[in-house]
N, C-alpha and C positions, 0 to 999 in steps of 0.2 A: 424065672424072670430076671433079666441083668439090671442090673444097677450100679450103675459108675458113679459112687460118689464120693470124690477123692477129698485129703483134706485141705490139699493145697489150692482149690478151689473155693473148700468154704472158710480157709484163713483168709484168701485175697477178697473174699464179700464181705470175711466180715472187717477187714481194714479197713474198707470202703465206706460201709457202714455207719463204723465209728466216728468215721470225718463228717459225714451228713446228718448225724444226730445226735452222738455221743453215750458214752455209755453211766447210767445211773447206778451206784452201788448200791448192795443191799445193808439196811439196815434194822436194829431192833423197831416196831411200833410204838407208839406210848403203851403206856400201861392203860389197864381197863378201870370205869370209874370205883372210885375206894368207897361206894354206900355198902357194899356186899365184901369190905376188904378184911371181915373178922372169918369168909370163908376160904379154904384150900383153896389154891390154885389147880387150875389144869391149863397146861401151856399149850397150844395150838400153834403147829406151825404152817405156814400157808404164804403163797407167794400174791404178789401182787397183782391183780385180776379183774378190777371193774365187771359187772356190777356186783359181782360176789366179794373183795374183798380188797378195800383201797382207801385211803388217807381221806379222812371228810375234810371240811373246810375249818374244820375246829382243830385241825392236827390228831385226831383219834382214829382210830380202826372203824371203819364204818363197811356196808356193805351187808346182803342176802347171808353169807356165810357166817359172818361178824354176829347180825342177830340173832340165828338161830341159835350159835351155837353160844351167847351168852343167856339167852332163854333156856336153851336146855341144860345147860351143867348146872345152871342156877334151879331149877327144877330138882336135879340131881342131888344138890347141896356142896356144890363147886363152884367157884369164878372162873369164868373163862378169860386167860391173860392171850393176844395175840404175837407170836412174833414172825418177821418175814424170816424165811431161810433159801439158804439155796437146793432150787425143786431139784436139782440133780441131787440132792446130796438126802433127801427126806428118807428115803428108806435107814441108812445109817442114822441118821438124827435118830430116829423110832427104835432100832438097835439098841443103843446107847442110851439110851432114854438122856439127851437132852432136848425130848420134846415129847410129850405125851400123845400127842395123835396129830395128825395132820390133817388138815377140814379145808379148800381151800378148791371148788370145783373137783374133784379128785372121779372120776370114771373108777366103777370098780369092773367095768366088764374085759373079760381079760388078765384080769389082777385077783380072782378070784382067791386064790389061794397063796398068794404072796404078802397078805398083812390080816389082823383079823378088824372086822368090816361092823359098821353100824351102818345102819339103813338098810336099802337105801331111802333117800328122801326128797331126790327130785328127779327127773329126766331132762337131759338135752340132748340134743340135735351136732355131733361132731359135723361139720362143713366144709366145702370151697369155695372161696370169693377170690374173684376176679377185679381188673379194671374195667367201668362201664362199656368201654370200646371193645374190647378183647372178644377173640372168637372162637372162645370156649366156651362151650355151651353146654356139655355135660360132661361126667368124671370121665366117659371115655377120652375124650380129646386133650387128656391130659399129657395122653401118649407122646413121649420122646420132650415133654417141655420142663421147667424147671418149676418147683416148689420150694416154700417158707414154712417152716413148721419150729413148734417151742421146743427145744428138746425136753425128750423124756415123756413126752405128752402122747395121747392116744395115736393122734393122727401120724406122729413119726410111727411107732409101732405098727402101726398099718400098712403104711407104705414101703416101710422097709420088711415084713414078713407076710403078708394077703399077697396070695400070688395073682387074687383074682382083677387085684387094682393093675390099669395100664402104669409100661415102664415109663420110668421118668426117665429123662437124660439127667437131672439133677434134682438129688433135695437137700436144701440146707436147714440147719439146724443151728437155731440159738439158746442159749439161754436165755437172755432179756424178748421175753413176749415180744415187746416194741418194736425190735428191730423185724420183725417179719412183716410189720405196714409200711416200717423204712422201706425196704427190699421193693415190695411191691409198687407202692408208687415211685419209687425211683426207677423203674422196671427191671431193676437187679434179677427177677424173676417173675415169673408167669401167672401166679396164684399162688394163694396162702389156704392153710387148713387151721381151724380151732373151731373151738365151741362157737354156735352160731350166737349164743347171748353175748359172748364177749365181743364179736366183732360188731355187732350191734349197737353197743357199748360206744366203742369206739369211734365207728363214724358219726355217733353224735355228740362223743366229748370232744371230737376233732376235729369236724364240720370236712369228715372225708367221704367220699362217694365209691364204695365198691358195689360189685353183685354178685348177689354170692346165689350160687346152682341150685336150682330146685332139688335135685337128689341130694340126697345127707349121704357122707360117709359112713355112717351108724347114728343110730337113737342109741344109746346110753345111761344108763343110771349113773346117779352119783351120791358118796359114800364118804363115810370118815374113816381114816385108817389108824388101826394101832397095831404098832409092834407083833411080830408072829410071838417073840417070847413075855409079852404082858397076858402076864396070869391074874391082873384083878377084876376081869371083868365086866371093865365100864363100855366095851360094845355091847352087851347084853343090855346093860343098863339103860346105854343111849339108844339103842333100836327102840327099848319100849317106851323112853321119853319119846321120840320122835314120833310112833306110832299114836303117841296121846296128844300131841301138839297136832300133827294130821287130822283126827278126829275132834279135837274143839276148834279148830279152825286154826287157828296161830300160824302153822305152814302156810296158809294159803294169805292169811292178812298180811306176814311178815314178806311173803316173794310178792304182793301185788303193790307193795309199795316201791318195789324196783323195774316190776313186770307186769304188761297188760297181761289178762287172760291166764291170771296164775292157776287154776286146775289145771289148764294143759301142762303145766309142770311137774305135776306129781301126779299125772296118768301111769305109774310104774310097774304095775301088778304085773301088765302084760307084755313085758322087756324079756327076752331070752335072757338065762342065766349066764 
């Protein structure tokens, strides 16, 4: 399958971009509250994400991924401290350990074998939305148009190695999330790909109108990653918290406060490996 996708292309979009929106740097979150600040930390690193993981109106880490996983370390006999980092860069954070795991929407399908994995603990829906006019109707007609995807995210990976998806004439690639709603409503390009919670998210933090394709890209688990060289353990640890938050309900009270119909979110048994 060809793929022409040069960089001088996706610097001129994203120049473009940057004058229509501007670009937000990344920065540390607040710290998590201090009633639990006599326990170890565990740093989380995780990008910014609605409804999974974004600044409440108090200035704190709020968010589906924010709660659980201060619910479970604390279960564990941990704090969970959030910080944002840059998602290109999270496997070396994990490395290096200055970050103990990464919790932050994170798809492990695919990623099997490249960090070691707790959960998983939900399911989502990878996606394409369109503009309501637009006369794309399904992922085939995707053929020969251009595409918005986060780098480093499933949906890039897909499109750039599934030979079964039609060729794009172009897919760009950012790293600020944001700019791939910029893109699309400016009509920079054609459609966008991400989780479908998140763009959900969106067009109602935004009061934007997309529509996004009855076919999914993939159904997906999602997972916290650690390090291939952490040797202590705390995925072991964490699958079987989550497995016990699953079973007295906490998974399902903590995602229906973000999400209608929170079971269909942790229907995962039945996900290809």
């Amino acid at each position: 399958m060809q793929k022409n996708f040069t960089l001088k292309r996706i610097a001129c979009l994203l120049a473009a971009l940057c004058l229509a929106a501007g670009l937000v740097g990344c920065a540390d979150m607040p710290a998590s509250s201090s009633e639990e600040s006599s326990l170890p930390t565990i740093l989380v690193g995780s990008d910014v994400y609605p409804p999974f993981n974004y600044i409440g109106e108090d200035g704190a880490p709020t968010g589906i991924d924010v709660e659980l996983a201060k619910e479970a370390f604390r279960r564990m006999g941990y704090r969970a401290e959030f910080t944002i980092i840059d998602w290109e860069r999270k496997t070396q954070l994990l490395e290096t350990g200055d970050i103990d795991c990464v919790w932050g929407s994170f798809t492990i399908n695919g990623r099997e074998d490249d960090y070691r994995w707790a959960g998983p603990y939900m399911a989502s829906r990878q996606v394409v939305a369109v503009m309501p006019g637009s006369d794309i109707e399904t992922i085939a007609d995707l053929e020969g148009r251009t595409l918005a995807v986060q780098s480093t995210t499933k949906p890039e990976e897909l499109f750039l190695t599934d030979a079964s998806l039609p060729a794009l004439r172009d897919l760009y690639c950012f790293e600020d999330r944001e700019l791939i709603y910029t893109a699309l409503g400016k009509g920079y390009v054609d459609a966008i790909a991400a989780h479908e919670v998140s763009i959900l998210q969106y067009m109602q933090d935004y009061n934007a109108e997309y529509r996004i394709l009855d076919e999914p890209l993939q159904v997906v688990r999602l997972g916290v990653a650690f390090g291939k060289n952490d040797v202590r353990g705390l995925e072991t640890q964490l699958t079987a918290t989550l497995d016990e938050m699953r079973a007295d309900g906490t998974l399902a009270a903590i995602i229906g406060k973000y999400l209608a119909n929170p079971e269909k979110f942790l229907e995962v048994d039945g996900l290809v490996e």
